[in-house]
matplotlib code that plots the C-alpha trace (Angstrom):
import matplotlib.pyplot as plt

x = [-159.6, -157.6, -157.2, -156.0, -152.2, -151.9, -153.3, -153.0, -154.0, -151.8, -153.2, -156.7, -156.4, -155.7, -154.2, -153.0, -156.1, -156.6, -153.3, -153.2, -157.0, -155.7, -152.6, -154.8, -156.6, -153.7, -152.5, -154.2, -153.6, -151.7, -152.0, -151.0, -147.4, -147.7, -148.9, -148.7, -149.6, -148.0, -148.9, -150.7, -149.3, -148.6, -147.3, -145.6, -148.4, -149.1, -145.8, -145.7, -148.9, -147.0, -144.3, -146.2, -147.7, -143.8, -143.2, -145.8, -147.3, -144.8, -146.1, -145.7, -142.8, -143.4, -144.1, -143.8, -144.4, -143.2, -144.3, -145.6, -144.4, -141.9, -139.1, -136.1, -137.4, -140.4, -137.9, -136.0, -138.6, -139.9, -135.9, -136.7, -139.9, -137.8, -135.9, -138.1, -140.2, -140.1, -140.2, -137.8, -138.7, -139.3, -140.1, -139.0, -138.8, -139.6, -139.9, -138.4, -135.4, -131.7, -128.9, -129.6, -132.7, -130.5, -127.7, -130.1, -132.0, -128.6, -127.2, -130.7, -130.4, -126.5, -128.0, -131.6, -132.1, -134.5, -134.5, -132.8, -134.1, -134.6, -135.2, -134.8, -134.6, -132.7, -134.3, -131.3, -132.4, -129.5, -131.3, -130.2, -131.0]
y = [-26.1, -28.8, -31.2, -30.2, -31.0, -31.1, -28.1, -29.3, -25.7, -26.6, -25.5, -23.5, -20.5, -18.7, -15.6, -13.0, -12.2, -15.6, -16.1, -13.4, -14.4, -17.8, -16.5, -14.8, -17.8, -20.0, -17.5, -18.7, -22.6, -24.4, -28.1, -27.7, -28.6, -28.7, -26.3, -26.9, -23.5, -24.6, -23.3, -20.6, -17.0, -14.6, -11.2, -8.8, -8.0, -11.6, -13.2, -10.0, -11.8, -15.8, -14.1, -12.7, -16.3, -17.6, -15.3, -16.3, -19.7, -22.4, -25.1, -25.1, -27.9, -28.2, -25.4, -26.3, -23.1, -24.6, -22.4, -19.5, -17.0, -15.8, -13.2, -11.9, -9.2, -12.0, -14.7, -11.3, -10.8, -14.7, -15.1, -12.7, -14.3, -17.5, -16.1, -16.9, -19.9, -23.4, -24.5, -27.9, -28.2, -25.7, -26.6, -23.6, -24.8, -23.2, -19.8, -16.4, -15.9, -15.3, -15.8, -13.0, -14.1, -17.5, -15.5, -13.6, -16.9, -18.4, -16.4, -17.0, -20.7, -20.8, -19.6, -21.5, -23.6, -26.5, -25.6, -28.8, -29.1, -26.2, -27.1, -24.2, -24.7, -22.0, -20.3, -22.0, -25.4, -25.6, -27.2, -27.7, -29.0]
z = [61.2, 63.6, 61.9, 58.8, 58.2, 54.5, 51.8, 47.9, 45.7, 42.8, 39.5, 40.9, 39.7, 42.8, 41.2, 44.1, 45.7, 46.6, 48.0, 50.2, 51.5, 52.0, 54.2, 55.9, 56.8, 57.7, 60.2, 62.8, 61.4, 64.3, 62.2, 58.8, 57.8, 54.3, 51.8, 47.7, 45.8, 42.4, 39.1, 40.5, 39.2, 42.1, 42.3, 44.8, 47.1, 47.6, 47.8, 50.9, 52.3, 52.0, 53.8, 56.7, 56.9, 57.4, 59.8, 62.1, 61.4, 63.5, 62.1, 58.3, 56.9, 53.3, 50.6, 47.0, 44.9, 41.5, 38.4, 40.5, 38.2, 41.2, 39.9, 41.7, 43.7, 45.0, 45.9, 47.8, 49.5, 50.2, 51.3, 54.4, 55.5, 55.5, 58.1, 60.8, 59.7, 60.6, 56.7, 56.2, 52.8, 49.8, 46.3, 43.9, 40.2, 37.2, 38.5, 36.6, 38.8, 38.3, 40.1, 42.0, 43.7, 44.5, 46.0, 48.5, 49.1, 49.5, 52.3, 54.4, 53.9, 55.3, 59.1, 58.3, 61.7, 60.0, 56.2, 55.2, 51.4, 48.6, 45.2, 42.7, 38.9, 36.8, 33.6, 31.7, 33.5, 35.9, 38.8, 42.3, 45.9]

ax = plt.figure().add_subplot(projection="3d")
ax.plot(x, y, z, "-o")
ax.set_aspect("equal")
plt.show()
């Protein structure tokens, strides 16, 4: 599609299948700049796949994945794809991390070129941005 800029699949029941199908899709996307995969549950495999779709899609700005289920060793792993996107803003609340998963996330974001916004939420509620 070329003329699709802006992909709302909050709530749809993706599950991890879905997600890595729709990565798969969007790697070829040269238009979108926003994706919204919140409240969709995801696991390792796919959160692998969302990564891969960092890595090579330039175009991508926005990525909100609120309530996704996303644990330590997935936000590890989301941290490194971050490494080389484009993203500017990334939505990241009420996810299953610690401050673990925020300390690797934090050392990518101190060298991030464009990442100007990150919004994580805490299991104990501490919030920041």
């Amino acid at each position: 599609n070329k003329v699709l800029t802006s992909l709302d699949l909050q709530y749809c029941g993706l599950g991890p299948k879905g997600l890595c199908e729709v990565c798969s899709a969007l790697g070829v996307n040269t238009t979108l700049t926003s994706l919204d995969l919140s409240l969709n549950i995801f696991d390792d495999q796919s959160i692998a796949s969302l990564v891969r779709l960092l890595t090579y899609n330039q175009t991508l700005e926005n990525l909100k994945l609120r309530y996704c289920d996303i644990d330590d060793d997935a936000l590890c792993s989301l941290a490194k794809g971050l490494e080389h996107s484009k993203l500017k803003k990334l939505d990241l609340r009420g996810n299953h991390f610690t401050m673990r998963g925020t300390s690797e996330l934090s050392c990518v974001l101190n060298n991030h070129p464009t990442l100007t916004k990150v919004v994580v939420q805490l299991p104990d509620g501490l919030q920041w941005s």
